[in-house]
C-alpha positions as CSV (number, residue, x, y, z in Angstrom):
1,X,128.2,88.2,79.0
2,X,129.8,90.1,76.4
3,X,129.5,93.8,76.0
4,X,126.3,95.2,74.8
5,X,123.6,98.0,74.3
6,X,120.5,96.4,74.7
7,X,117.4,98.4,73.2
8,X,113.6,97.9,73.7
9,X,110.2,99.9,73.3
10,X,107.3,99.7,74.7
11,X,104.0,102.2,75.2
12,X,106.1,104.5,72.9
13,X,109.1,104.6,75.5
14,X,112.3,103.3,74.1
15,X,115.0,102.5,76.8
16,X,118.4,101.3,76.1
17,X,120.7,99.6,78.3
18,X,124.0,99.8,78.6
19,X,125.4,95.9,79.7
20,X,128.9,95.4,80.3
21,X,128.3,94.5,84.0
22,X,132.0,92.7,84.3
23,X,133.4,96.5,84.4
24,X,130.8,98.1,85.8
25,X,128.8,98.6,82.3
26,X,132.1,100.5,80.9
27,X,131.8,101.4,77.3
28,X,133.9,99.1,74.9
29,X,134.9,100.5,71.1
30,X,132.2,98.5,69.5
31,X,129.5,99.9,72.2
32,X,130.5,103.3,71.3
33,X,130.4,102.4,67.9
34,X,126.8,100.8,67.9
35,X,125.6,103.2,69.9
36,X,124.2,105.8,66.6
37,X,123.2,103.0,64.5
38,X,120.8,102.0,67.2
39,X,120.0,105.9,67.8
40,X,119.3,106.3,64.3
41,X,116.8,103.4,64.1
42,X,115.1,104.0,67.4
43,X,114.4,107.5,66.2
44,X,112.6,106.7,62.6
45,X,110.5,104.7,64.1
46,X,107.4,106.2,64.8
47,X,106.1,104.7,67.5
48,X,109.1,105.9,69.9
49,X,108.2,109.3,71.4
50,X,110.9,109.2,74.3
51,X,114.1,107.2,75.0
52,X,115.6,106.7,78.1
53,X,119.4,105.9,78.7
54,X,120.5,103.8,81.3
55,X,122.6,100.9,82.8
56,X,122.3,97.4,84.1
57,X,121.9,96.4,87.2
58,X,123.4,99.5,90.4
59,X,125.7,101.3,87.7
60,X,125.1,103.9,84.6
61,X,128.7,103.7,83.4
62,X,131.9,103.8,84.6
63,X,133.3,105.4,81.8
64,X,135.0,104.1,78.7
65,X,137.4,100.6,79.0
66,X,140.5,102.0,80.1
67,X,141.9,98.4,79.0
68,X,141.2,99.8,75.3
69,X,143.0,103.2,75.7
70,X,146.5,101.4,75.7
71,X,146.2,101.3,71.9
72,X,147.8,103.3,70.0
73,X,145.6,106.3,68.2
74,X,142.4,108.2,69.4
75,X,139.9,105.8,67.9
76,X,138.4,105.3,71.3
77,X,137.6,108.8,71.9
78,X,136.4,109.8,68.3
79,X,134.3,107.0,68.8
80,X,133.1,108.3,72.0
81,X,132.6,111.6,70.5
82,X,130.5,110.5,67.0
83,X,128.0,108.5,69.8
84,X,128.0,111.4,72.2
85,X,126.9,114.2,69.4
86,X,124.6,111.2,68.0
87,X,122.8,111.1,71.7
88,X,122.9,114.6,71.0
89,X,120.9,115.0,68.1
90,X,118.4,112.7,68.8
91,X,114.9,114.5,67.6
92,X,112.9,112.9,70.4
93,X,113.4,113.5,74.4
94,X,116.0,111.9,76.1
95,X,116.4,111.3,79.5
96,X,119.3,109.3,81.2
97,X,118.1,107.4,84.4
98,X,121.5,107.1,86.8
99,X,122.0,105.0,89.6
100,X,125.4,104.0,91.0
101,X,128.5,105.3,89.3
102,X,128.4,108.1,86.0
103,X,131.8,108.3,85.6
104,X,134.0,109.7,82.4
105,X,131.9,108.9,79.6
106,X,129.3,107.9,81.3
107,X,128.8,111.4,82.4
108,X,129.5,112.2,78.5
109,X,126.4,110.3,77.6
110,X,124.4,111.5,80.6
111,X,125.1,115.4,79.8
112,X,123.9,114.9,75.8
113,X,120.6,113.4,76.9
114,X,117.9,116.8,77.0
115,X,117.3,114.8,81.3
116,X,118.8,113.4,83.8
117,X,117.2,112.1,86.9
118,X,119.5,109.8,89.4
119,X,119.0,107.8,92.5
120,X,120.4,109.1,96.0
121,X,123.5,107.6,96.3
122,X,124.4,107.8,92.5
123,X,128.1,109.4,92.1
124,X,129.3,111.5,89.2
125,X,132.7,112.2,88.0
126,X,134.7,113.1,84.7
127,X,138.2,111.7,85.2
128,X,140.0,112.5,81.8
129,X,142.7,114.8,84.1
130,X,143.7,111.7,86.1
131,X,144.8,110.0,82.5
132,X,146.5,112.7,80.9
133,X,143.4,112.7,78.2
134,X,142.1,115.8,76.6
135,X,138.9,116.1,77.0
136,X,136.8,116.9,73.7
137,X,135.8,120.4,72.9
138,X,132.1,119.6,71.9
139,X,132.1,117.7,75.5
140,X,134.0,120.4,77.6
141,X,131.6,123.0,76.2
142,X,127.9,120.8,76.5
143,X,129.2,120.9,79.8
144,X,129.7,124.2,80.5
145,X,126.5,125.1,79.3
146,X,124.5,122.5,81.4
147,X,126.9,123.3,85.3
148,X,128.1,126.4,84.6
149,X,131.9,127.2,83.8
150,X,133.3,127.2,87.1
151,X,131.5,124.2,87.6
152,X,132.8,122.5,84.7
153,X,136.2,123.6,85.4
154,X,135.8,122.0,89.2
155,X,135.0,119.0,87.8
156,X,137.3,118.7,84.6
157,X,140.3,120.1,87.2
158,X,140.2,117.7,89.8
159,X,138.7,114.5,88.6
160,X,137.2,114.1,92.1
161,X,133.5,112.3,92.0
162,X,130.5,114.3,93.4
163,X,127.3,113.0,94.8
164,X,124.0,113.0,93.4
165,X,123.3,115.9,96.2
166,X,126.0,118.3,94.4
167,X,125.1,117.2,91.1
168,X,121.6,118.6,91.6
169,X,122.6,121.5,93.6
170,X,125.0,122.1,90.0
171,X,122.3,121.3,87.5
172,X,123.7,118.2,86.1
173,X,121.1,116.2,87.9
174,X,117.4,117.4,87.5
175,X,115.9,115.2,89.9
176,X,116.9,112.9,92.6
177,X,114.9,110.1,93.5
178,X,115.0,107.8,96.9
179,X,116.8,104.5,95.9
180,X,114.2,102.1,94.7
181,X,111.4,104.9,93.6
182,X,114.0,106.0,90.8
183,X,111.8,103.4,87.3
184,X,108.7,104.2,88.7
185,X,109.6,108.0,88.2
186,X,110.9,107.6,84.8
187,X,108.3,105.1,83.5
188,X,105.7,108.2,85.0
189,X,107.2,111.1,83.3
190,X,108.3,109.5,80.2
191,X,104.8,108.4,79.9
192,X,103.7,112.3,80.5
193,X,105.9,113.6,77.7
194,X,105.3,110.4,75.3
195,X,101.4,112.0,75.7
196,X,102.8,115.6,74.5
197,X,102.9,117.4,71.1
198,X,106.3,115.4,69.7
199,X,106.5,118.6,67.4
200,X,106.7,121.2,70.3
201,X,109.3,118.9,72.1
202,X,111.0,118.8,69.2
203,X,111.2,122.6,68.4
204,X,112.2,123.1,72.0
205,X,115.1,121.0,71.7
206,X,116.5,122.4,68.9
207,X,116.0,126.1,69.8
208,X,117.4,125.2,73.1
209,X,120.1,123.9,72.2
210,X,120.7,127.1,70.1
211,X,119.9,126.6,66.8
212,X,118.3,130.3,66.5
213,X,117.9,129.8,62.4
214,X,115.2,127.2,62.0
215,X,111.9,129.4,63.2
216,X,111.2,129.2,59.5
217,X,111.0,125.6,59.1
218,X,109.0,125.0,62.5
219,X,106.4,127.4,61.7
220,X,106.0,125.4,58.4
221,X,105.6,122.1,60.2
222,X,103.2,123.8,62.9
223,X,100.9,124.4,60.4
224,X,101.2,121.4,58.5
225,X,101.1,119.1,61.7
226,X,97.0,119.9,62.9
227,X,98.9,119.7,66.5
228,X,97.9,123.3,67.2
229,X,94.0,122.7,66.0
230,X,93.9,119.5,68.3
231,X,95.4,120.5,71.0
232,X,92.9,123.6,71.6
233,X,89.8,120.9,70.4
234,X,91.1,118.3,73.7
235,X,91.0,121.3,75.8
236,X,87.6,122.4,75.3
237,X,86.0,119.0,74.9
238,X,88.2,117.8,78.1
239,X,89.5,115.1,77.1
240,X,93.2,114.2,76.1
241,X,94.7,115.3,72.7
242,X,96.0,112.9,70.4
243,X,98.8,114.7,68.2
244,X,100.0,113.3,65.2
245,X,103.1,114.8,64.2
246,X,106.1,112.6,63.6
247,X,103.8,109.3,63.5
């Protein structure tokens, strides 16, 4: 089977899938360079409130295709880069679901989604030191941010793999799941925040993620969106709220 990124949505929950299962679901150049064509198109469409990441069959991602690194030039890794920020940006929740191996730029795609919950026995690594690569900047410092620096520095260092134990303990991994429990977790709590207010989740994420100057504009969509004035009605009629904004 050849390479591919293999997107779906269903109940509001869009879930792609990373396929490359020959090598482990390794990203090849033309999966990182699909990869924000089929962000952007997930994310106008209105009936996606949540997209999971994840990986065929017992692996995430091993990483990029070494095989590909031979050639001459940095395409891979700009490529990697432009995909990972795209993840990034997404204006919806993102959670990656790992099980198996998250290695190189597979953790790169794990740490831009806003979640991560993995499956005991899932092992996490970013290997760039046992290549000679330079790791990217944007990349080095998302991860600081998520781990920690010394943390970050630990694992950029050394290269070594952790398990999903450390990787909660670190705050890479939010939760860990007992292997076979791990869809049924993510098909629950994506369904939970698919129910949310989409324009709180969507605030969050950006001022999270530090952009401090766009109070302004949010407070303007808060009182455009009714959200706010439903919300409070579903709470004192008991009864689930059915927000609008972004549909």
């Amino acid at each position: 089977m050849e390479p591919q990124l293999k997107a779906s949505v269903t109940d509001g929950i869009a879930t792609v899938v990373i396929a490359n299962p020959a090598k482990r679901n390794a990203m090849s150049a033309g999966m990182w360079r699909a990869l924000p064509d089929v962000l952007e198109r997930l994310a106008a469409d209105p009936e996606v409130r949540v997209l999971v990441l994840t990986g065929e069959g017992d692996t995430f991602c091993a990483g990029a295709d070494i095989s590909a690194l031979r050639e001459p030039g940095d395409e891979q890794q700009s490529l990697a880069v432009r995909a990972e920020e795209a993840l990034a940006a997404f204006p919806k929740p993102t959670l990656a679901a790992v099980r198996g191996f998250c290695v190189g730029g597979g953790s790169q795609l794990a740490a831009a989604c806003d979640l991560r919950f993995a499956e005991e026995g899932a092992r996490f690594g970013i290997t760039p030191a046992k290549l000679g690569i330079v790791y990217p900047s944007s990349s080095t410092r998302r991860l600081a941010a998520l781990v920690g620096p010394s943390a970050a520095k630990y694992l950029l260092f050394s290269g070594e793999l952790i398990d999903a134990e450390r990787a909660l303990r670190t705050g890479l991994v939010d939760e860990l799941h007992p292997v076979g429990e791990l869809d049924e977790r993510v098909e629950t709590f994506c369904r939970v925040l698919a129910s949310r207010s989409l324009l709180t989740q969507a605030a969050a994420k950006e001022f999270a993620d530090g952009r401090a100057d766009r109070d302004g504009h949010w407070a303007e969509q808060a009182r455009g969106s009714g959200d706010a004035a439903e919300g409070v009605a579903a709470f004192l009629e008991r009864r689930p709220p059915r927000f609008t904004y972004g549909i």
